[in-house]
MARKEDREN-606848 format. One record per atom (N, C-alpha, C, O): residue in one letter; x, y, z. Coordinates in steps of 0.001 Angstrom, whole numbers, plus 500000, padded with zeros to 6 digits. Layout:
BEGIN
AXYZ...
END
This chain:
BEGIN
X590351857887636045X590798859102636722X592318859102636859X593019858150637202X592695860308636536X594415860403637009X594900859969638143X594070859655638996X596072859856638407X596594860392640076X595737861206641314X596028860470642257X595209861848641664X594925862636642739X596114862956643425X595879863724644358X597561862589643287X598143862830644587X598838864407643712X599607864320642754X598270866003644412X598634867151644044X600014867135644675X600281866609645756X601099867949643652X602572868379644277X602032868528646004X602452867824646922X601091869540646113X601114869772647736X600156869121648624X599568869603649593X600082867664648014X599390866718649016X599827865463648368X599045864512648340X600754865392647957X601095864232647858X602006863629649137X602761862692648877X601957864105650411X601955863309651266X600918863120652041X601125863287653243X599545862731651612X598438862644652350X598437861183652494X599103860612651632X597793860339653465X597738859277653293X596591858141652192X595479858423651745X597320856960652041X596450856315651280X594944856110651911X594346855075651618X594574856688652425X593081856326652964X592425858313652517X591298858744652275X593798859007652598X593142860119652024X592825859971650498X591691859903650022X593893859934649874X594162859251648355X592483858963647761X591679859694647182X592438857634648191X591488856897648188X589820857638648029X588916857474647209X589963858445649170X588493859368649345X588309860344648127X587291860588647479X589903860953647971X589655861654646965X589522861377645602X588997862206644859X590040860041645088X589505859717644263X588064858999644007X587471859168642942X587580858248644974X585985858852645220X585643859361644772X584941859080643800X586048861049645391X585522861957645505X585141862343644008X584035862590643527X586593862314643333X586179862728641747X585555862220641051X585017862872640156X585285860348641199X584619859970640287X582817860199640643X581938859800639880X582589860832641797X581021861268642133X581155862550641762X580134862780641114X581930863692641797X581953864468640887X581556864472639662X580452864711639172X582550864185639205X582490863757637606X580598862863637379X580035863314636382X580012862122637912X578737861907637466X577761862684637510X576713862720636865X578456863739638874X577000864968638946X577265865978638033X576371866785637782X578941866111637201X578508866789636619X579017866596634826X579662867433634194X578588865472634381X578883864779633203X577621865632632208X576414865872632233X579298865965631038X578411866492629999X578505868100630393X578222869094629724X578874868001631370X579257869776631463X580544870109631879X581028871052631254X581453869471633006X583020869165633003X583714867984632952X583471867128633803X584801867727631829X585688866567632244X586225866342633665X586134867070634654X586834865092633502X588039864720634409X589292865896635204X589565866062636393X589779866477634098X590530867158634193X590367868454635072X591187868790635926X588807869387634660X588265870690635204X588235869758636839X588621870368637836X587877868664636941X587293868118638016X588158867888639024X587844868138640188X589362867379638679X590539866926639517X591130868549639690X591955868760640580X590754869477638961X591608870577639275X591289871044640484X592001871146641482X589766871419640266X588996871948641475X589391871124642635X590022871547643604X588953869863642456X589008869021643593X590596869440644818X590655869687646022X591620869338643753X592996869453643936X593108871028645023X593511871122646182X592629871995644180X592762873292644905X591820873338645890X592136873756647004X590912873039645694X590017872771647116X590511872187648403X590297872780649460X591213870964648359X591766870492648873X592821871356649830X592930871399651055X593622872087648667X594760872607649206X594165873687650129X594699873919651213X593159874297649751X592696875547650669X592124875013652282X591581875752653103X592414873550652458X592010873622653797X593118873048653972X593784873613654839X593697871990653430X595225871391653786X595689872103654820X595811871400655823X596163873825655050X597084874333655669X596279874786656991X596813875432657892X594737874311657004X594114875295657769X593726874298659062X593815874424660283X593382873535658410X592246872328659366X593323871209659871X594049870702659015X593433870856661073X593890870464661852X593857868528661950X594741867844662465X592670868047661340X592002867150661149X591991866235659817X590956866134659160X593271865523659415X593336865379658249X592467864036657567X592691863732656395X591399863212658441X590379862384658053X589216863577657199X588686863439656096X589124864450657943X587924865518657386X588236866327655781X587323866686655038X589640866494655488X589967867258654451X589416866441653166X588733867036652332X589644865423653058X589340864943651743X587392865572651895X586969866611651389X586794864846652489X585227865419652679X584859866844652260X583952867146651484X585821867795652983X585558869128652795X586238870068651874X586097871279651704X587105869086651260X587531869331649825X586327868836648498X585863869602647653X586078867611648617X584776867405647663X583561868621647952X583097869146646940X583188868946648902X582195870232649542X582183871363648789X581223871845648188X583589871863648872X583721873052648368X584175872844646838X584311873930646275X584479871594645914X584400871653644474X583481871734644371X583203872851643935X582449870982644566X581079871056644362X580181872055644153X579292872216643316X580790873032645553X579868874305645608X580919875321644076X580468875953643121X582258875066644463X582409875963642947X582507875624641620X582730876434640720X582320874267641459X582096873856640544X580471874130640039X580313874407638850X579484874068640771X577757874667640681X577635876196640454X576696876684639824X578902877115641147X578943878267640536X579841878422639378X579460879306638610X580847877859639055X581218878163637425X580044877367636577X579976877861635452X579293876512636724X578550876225635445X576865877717635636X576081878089634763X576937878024636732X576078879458636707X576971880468635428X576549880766634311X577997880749635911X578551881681635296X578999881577633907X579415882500633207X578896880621633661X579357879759631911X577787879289631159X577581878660630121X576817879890632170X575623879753631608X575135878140631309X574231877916630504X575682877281631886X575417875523631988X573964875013632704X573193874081632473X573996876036633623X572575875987634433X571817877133634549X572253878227634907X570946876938634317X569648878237634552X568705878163635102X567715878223634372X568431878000636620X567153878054637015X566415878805637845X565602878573638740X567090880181637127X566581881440637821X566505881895638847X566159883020639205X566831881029639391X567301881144641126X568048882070641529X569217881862641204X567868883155642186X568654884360642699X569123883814643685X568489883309644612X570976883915643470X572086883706644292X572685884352645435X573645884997645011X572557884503646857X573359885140647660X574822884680648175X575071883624648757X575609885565647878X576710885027649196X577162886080650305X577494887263650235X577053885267651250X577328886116652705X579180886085653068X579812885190653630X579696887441652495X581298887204653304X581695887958654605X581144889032654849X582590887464655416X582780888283656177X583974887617656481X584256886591655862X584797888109657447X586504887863657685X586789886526658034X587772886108657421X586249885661658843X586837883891659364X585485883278658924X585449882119659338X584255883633658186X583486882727657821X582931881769658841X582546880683658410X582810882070660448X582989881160661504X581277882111662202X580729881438663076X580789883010661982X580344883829663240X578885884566662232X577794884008662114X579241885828661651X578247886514660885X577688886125659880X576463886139659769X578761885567658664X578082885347657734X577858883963657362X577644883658656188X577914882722658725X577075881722658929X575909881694659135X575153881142658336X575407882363660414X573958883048660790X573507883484659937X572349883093659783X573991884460658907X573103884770657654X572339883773656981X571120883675656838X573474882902656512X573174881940655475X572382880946656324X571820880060655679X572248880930657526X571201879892658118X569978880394657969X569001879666657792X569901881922658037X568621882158658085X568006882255656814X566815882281656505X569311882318655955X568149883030654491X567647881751653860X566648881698653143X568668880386654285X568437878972653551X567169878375654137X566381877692653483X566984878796655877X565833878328656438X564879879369655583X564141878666654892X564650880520655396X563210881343655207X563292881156654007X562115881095653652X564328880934652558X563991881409651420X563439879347651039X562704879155650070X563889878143651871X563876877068651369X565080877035649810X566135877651649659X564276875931648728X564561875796647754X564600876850647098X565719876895646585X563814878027646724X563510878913646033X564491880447645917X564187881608645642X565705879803646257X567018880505646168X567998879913646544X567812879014647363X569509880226646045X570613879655646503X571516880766647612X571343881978647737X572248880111648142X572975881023649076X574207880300649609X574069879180650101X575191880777649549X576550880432649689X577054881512650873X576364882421651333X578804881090651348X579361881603652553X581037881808652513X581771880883652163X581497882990652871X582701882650652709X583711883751653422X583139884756653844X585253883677653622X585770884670654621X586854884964653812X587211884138652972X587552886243653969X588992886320653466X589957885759654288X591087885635653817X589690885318655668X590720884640656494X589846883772656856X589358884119657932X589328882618656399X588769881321657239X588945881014658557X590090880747658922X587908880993659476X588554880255660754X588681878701660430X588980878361659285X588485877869661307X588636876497661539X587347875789662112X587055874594662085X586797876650662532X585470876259663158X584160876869663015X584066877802662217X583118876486663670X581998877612663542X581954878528664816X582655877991665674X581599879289665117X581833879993666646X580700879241667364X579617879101666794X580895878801668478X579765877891668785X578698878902670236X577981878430671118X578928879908670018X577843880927670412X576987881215668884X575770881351669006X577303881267668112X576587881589666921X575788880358666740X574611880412666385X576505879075667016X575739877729666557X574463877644667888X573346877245667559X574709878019669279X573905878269669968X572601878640669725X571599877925669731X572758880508669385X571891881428669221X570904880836668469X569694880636668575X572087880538667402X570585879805665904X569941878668666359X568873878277665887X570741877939667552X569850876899667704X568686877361668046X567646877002667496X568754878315669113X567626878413669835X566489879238668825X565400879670669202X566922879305667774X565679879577666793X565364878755665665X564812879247664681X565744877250665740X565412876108665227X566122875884664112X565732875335663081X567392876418664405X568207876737662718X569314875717663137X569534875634664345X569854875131662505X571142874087663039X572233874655661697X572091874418660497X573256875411662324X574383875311661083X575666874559661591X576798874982661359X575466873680662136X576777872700662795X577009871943661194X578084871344661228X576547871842660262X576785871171659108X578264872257658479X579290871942657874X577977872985658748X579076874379657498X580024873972657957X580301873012658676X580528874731657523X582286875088657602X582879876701657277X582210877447656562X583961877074657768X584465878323657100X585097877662656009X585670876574656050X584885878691654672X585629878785653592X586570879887653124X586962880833653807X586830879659652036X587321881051651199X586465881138650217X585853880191649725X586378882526649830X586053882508648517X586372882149647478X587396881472647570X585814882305645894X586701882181644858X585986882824643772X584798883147643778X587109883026642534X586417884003641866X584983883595641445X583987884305641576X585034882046640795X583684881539640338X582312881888641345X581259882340640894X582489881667642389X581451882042643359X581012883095643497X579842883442643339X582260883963643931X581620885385643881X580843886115642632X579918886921642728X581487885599641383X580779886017639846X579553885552639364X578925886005638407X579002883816640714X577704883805640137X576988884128641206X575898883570641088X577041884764642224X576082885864642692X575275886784642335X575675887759641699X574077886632642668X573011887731642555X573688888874643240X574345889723642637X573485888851644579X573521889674645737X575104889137646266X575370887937646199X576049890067646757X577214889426647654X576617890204648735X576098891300648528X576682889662649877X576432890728651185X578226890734651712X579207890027651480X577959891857652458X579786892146653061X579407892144654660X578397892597655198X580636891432655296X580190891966656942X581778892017657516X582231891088658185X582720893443657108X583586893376658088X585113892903657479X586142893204658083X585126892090656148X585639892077655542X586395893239654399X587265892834653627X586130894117654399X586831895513654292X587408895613652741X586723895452651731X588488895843652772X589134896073651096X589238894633650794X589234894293649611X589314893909651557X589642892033651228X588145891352650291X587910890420649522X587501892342650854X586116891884649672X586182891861648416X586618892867647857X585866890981647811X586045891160645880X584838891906645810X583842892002646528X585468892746644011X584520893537643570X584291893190642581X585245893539641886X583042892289641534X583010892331640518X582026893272639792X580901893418640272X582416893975638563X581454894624638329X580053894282637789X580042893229637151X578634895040637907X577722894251637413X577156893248638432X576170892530638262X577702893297639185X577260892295641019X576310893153642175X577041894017642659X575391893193642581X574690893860643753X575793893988644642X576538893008644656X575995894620645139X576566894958646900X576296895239648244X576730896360648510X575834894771649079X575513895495650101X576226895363651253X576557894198651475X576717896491652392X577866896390652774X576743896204654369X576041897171654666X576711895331654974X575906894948656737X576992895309657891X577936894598658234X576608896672658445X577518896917659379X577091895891660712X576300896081661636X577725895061660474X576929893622662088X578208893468663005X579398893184662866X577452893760663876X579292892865665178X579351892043664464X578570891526663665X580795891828664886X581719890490664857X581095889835666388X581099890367667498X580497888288665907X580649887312667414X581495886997668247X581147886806669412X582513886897667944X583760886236667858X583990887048669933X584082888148670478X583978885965670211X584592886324671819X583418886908672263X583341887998672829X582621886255672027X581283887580672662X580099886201673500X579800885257672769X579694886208674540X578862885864675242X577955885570674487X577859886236673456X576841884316674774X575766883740674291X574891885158674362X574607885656673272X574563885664675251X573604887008675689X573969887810674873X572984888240674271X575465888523674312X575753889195673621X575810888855671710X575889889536670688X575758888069671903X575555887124670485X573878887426669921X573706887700668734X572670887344670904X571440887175670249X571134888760669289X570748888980668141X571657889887670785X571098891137669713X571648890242667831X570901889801666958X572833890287667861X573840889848666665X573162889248665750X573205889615664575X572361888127666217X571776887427665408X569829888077665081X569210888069664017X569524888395665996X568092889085665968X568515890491664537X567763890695663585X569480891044664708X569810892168663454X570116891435662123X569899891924661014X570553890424662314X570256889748660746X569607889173660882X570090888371660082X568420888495661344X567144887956660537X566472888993660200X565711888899659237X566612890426661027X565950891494660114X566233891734658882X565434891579657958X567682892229658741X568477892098657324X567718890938656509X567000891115655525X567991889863657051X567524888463655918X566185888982655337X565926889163654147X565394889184656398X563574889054655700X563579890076654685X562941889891653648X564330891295654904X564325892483654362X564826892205652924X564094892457651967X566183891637652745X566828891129651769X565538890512651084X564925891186650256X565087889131651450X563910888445651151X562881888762650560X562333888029649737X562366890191650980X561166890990650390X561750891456648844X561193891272647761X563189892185649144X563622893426648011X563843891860647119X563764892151645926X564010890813647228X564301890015646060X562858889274645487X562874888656644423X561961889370646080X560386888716645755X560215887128646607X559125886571646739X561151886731646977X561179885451647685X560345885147648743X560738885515649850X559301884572648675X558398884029649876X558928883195650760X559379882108650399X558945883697652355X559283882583653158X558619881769653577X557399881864653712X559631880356653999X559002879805654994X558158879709656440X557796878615656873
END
């Protein structure tokens, strides 16, 4: 493996260094025979950088830089036709990726299981999850304390079945040939546990509904 240390992290420390090169060489085995070294360290690199400026916590970045190559590295080999397993793709965006279109993706990953993919993402990332949202879902047996806010990227959004929108506005990508559906849902964000459930009770409707129009049996 090359260097890892990117122009704009090459002052990370050697214990970051370290993870990230890790990081690439477990990359690189999950996805040998479909990207080199090179596609691998790229992603890895820009991944990286997209939380570098955001996240506060610089033990966690290397981790949640491998996270998110991963996830767009699994959607460019969708879109380059590398993988096919018919699996209808959702992604849920909405503005900090922290509140609406977490709850989505908890519910559609709990009801659809294996038998679909589903991704998450914001045009302005928060830093956290809103932890009234992590609440609500608890109390319906859903745990999304694992996520994170992201960004999007083009690869992701292009191997979507379905993009859902919540609130994210002209900042939404449009690709053509992509489903759309635009979910007028509050924003959580500053809103009371009590005021949070309607929030979340209106998208598991959305979800099941989504669920039916795609043929997907739930859990």
């Amino acid at each position: 493996m090359a260097d890892l240390v990117h122009a704009d992290t090459r002052d990370i420390s050697v214990d970051q260094a370290l993870a990230l090169r890790t990081a690439a060489v477990g990359l690189a085995g999950e996805f040998t025979g479909i990207y080199g070294p090179e596609t691998i360290e790229r992603f890895l690199h820009t991944s990286y950088d997209q939380f570098a400026t955001a996240h506060t916590v610089p033990n966690y970045l290397p981790l949640l830089a491998e996270r998110f190559a991963r996830q767009r590295l699994q959607a460019l080999a969708r879109v380059e036709g590398h993988h096919r397993d018919g699996k209808p793709v959702v992604l849920f965006l909405c503005t900090h990726n922290a509140g609406r279109s977490q709850m989505a993706l908890g519910f559609f990953t709990a009801l659809a299981g294996d038998r679909a993919v589903a991704w998450s993402g914001g045009s302005e990332p928060g830093t956290t999850i809103n932890p009234a949202a992590i609440t609500t879902m608890a109390e319906r047996g859903i745990d999304i304390t694992s996520e994170y806010p992201k960004p999007w990227t083009d690869e992701v959004v292009r191997a979507a079945t379905v993009v859902v929108t919540m609130g994210c506005g002209d900042a939404c990508p449009v690709f053509p040939g992509t489903r759309y559906e635009n979910w007028e849902v509050d924003d959580p964000a500053g809103l009371t546990h009590d005021q949070v459930r309607p929030i979340r009770d209106e998208l598991e409707r959305r979800i099941r509904r989504l669920l039916d129009q795609l043929a997907i049996t739930t859990n």
